[in-house]
N, C-alpha and C positions, 0 to 999 in steps of 0.2 A: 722947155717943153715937157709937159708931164705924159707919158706912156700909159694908155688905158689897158689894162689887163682883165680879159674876162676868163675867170677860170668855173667851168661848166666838167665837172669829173663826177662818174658815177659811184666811186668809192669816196663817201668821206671822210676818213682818215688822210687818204692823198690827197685830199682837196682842200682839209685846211692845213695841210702841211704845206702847199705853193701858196695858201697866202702867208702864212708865218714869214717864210721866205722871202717870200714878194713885199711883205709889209713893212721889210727892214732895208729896202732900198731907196735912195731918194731918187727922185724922178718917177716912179713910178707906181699908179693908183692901181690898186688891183679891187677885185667883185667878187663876190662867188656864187654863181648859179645851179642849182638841180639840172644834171644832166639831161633827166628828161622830159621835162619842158619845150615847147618849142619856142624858136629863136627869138628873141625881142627887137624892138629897134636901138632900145641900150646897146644890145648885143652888137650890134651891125656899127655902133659908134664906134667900140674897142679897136685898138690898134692890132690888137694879138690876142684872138682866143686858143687858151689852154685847156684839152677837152679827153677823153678817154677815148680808144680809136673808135669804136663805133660812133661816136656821137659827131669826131671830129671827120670822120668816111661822110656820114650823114649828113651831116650840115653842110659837106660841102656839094654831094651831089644833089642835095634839097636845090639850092640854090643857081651854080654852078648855070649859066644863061639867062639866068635874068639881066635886066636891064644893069643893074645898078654893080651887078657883080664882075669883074672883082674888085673894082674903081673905088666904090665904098663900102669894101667887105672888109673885115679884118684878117689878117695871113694867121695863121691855123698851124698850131703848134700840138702833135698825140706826145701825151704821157700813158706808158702804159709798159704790162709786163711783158707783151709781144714780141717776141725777139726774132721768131722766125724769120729767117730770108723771104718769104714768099710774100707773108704778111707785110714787112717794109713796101717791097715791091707794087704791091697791090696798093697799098695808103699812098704813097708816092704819086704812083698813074691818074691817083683817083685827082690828085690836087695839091695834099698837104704841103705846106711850108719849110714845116719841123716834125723831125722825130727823135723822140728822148726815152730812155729805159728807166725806171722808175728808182731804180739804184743808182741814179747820177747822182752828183756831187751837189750841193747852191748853187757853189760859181759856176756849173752849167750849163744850169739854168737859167740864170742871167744872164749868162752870154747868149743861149740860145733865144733868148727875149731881145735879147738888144738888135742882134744879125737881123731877128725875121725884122723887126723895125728899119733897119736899116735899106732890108728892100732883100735882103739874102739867105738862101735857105740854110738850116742846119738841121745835123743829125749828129747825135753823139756821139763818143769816141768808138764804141763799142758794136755799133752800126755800121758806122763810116766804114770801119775793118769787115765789117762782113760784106759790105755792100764791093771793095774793093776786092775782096777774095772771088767775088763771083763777075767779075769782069770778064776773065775766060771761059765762062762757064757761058754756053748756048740755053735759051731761057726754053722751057716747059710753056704749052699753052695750057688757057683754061683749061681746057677740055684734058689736055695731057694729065695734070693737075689731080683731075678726079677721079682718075682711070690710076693714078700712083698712089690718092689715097682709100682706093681700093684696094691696091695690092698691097696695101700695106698691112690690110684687113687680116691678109691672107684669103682673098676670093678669087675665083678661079674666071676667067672670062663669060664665061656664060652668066656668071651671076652679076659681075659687073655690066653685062652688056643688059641684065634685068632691070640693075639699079638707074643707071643713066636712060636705059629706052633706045636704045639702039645695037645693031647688030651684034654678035661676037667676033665677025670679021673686021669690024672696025674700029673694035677693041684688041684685036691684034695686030693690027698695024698700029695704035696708037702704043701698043708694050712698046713694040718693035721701035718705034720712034725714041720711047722713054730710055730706054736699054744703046741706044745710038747716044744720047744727049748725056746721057749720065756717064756713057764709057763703061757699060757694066755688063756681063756676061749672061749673069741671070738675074730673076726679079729679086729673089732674097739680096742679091751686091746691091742691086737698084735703091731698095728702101733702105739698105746700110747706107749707099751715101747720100740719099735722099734726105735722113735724117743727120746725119753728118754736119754738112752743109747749112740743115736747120730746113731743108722746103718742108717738111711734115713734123709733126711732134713724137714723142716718145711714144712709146708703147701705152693702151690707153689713159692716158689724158686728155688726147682730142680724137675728134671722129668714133666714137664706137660703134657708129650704127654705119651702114652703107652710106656711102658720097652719091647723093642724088646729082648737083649740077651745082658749083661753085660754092660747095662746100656747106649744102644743103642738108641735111641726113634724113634716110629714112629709119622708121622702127626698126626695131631687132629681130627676128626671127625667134621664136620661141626658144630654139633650140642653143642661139648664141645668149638670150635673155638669160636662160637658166645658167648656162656656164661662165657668164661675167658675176654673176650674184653669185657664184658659189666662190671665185675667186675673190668677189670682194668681201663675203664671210672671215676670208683669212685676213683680211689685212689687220 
């Protein structure tokens, strides 16, 4: 039986690097498609499409109730450099099969090709372990979610209750809640373990502008615009 592989990656450097890979295994054909395209009936042939997370998030809730899905859909494997806790979580819920960090090994990757074929999901070593570290952990809602990666802005309630659109009272019940789940005394411990853990990213490289709603951002305020450009003059 030969194993259809459709790899769909918005980077192509990674994308012809899984067929390199792929193309040195027997049993299995691999393809390589523009991620951003929309889905083919080729596509919907593949046994396991290999895709960058948005694309592979997307195509699965493109589809995700149709008739034909998931019976003759392909299982759905993210490569990608997204490591955060939250972001697993979030791909996971949404559907995906497999998740792999872009620093995996070949062998894998083939494994992880072969499992999701077999009918079994995988996620990499390096996953696995975070996924398994946050087993005691009480999980953050959306909503928590975006009220943590405000304060991680450093914004004060009332501004987050501007950015989201609702109250400041319900922005502090939602600290309050965050500050119970994290086990943390104040916001500053909050975002230490928040990034810790990996639910948020470093200091900006993600979110620089206000968390609108599920990680939506809005602009900058003139005043935060002029003081990220004068810190990124220094870099």
């Amino acid at each position: 039986m030969t194993v259809e592989v459709e790899v769909a990656h918005c980077d192509p450097v990674i994308a012809w690097g899984l067929m390199a890979i792929l193309a040195g295994v027997p049993g299995i054909r691999a393809r390589m498609r523009a991620s951003g395209g929309d889905a083919t009936l080729d596509m919907m042939k593949a046994d396991v499409l290999i895709a960058d997370y948005d694309f592979a998030t997307q195509f699965i809730r493109r589809h995700k109730g149709s008739a034909w899905y998931p019976s003759r859909a392909p299982r759905v494997l993210v490569m990608t450099a997204r490591d955060l806790e939250w972001d697993v979580h979030q791909a996971m819920s949404v559907g995906v099969h497999g998740y792999m960090i872009c620093n995996c090994d070949a062998q894998e990757l083939i494994t992880a090709v072969e499992k999701l074929v077999e009918g079994s999901p995988y996620v990499c070593k390096s996953i696995a372990q975070k996924l398994v570290n946050s087993l005691g952990h009480e999980s953050l809602t959306l909503r928590e979610m975006d009220v943590l990666q405000n304060v991680a802005l450093g914004l004060g309630n009332q501004a987050i209750a501007q950015a989201l659109g609702i109250s400041a009272g319900t922005i502090k019940t939602h600290v309050s809640a965050i500050l119970s789940k994290l086990r943390a005394a104040t916001r500053t411990e909050a975002v230490a373990i928040a990034r810790a853990r990996g639910l948020i990213g470093v200091p900006g490289l993600r979110h620089a502008a206000p968390v609108l709603s599920a990680g939506t951002s809005a602009p900058l305020p003139p005043s935060r615009m002029a003081s990220q450009a004068s810190v990124a003059s220094t870099l």
